[in-house]
N, C-alpha and C positions, 0 to 999 in steps of 0.2 A: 858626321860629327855635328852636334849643337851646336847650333849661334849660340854665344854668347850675349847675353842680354844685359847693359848697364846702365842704370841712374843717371839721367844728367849730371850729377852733382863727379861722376866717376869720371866720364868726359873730357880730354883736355881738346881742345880748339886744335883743330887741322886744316882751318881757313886761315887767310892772312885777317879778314876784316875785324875779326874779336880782338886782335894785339893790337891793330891800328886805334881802332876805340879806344882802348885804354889808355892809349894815349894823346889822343886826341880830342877824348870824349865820344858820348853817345846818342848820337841824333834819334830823333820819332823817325816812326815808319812812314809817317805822314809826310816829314821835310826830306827823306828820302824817295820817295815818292813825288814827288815837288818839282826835286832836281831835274828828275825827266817828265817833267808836266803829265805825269799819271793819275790816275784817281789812287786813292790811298788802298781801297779794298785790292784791286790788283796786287799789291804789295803784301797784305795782309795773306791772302791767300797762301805765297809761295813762303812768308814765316810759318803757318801752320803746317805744311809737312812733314810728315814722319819721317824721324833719320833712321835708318837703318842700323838693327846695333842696337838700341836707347830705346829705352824707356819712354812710352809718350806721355806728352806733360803739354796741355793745351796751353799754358799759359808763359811755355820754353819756345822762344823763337830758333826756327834754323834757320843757322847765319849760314852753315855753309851753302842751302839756296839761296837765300838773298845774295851770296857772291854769286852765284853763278848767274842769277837773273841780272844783276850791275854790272859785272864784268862783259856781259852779249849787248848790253849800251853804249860800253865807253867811246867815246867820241874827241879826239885831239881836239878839233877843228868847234867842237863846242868847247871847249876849254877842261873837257871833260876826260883824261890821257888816262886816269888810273885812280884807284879805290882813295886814293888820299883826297883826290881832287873832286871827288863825288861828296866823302864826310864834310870834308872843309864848306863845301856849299849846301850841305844838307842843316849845318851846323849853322851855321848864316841864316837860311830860312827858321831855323826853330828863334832866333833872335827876332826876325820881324813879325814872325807870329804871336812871341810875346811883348812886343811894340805896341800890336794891333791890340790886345789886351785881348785877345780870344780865347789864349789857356784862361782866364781870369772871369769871364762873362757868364751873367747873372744864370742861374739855371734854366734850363728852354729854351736859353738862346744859341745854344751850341759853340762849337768853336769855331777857331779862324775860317773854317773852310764852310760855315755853315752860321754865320754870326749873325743878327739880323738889327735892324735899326728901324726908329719908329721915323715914320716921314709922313706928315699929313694924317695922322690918324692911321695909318699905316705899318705894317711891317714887312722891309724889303730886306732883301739882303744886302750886306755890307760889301764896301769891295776888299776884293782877299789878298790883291800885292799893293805893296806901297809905290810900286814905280806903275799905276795904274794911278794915280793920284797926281792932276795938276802939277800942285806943291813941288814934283817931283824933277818937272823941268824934263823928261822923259817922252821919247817918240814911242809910240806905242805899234806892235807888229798882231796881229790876229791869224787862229791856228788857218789853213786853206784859205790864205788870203794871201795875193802878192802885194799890196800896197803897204804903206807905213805913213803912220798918220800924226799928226800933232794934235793934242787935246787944246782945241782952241773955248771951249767953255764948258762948265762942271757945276752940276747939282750934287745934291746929298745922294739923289738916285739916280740917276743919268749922268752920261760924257758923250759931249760932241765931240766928234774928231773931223777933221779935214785932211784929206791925202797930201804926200808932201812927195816933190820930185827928187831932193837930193839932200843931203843930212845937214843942210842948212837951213835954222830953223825960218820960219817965210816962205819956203820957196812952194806954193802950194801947186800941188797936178791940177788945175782946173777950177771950178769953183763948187764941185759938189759936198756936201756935209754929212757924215753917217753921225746917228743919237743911237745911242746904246744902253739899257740897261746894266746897273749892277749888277744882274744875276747874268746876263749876256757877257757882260768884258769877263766876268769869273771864268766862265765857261770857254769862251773863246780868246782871249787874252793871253799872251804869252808871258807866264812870271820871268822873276828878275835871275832864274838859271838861266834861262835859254837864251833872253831877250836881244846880248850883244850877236849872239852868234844868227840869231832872226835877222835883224837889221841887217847886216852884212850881204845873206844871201839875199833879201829882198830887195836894197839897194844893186848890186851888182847885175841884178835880172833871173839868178839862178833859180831861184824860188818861180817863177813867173814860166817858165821853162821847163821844171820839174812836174808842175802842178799839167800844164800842157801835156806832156810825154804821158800823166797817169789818165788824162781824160783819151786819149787817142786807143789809147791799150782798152781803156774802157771801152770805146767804139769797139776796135776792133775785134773784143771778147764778144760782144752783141751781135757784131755781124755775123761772125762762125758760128753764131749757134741757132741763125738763122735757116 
């Protein structure tokens, strides 16, 4: 027997996340992507797939991958239990990005995740979360990094950070000082999805612990294959 083959427009939603939307509204793939500190193309990719059944329409996202690639995320313990709790902070993020004025920026300069500022004659990148930003009063966590830092001073292109022993602001591990570029904290920087739930493990030692156990597995994949 033929498949049957139908139009998007014929389609009714057999995911949860298209009714949620509607009422919730509808986040970028980009602050959906965010959520789990991904680059956005990742995300792009798995809307592009053809649904089986339908009509393909390059320009018709499938929601029902994008559930399935969110739903292999969820995380309690990030604050992250379920598809409501992913829009709500994807929905969040699409507000700081229009904060930042990066939907809004001049042509060539791209958007939030790509914005660029003149310093010194200069065009650097901007930084891409607000809780990266002094102003912010914000301890800062970095992706394979156990420490957690306090931005102790800030240019338009650089953040100093200084490591801090316990989530009191002062209390520094030592006296060492890491300078970071904008295009560095973008990069490695943990946005303001993940960031409570960084802290946490990084404070407690788990983070410190983890990162240990994957260096060790690493050895010990080296040595067998010696």
């Amino acid at each position: 027997m033929a498949t049957e083959i139908k139009n998007n427009a014929q389609v009714k939603a057999t995911n949860k996340i298209e009714p949620l939307m509607e009422k919730m509204g509808t986040p970028t793939l980009k602050a959906l992507a965010a959520v789990f500190d991904l680059k956005p193309v990742r995300l792009y990719s798995v809307a592009k797939q053809p649904k089986e059944g339908v009509v393909y329409d390059a320009k018709v996202y499938n929601w029902d991958a994008i559930e399935r690639f969110i739903t292999r995320r969820l995380d309690a313990e990030k604050g992250l239990p379920d598809l409501e709790a992913v829009i709500a902070k994807a929905l969040e993020i699409d507000e700081e990005l229009k904060k930042l004025d990066g939907r809004r920026a001049p042509r060539g300069e791209g958007g939030a995740y790509g914005r660029k500022i003149e310093v010194d004659g200069k065009m650097v990148p901007a930084r891409r979360f607000a809780n990266h930003e002094m102003s912010s009063g914000m301890f800062v966590a970095l992706k394979d990094d156990p420490h957690v830092y306090e931005i102790v001073m800030q240019t338009l292109s650089h953040t100093v950070l200084r490591p801090v022993k316990s989530p009191n602001k002062g209390d520094y591990d030592g006296n060492d000082i890491k300078v970071i570029s904008n295009g560095m904290l973008n990069l490695k920087g943990i946005g303001p999805s993940g960031i409570e739930a960084a802290l946490k493990e990084r404070f407690s030692g788990e983070y410190a612990k983890k990162l240990a156990a994957e260096a060790q597995a690493a050895a010990d994949a080296v040595k067998a294959k010696a």
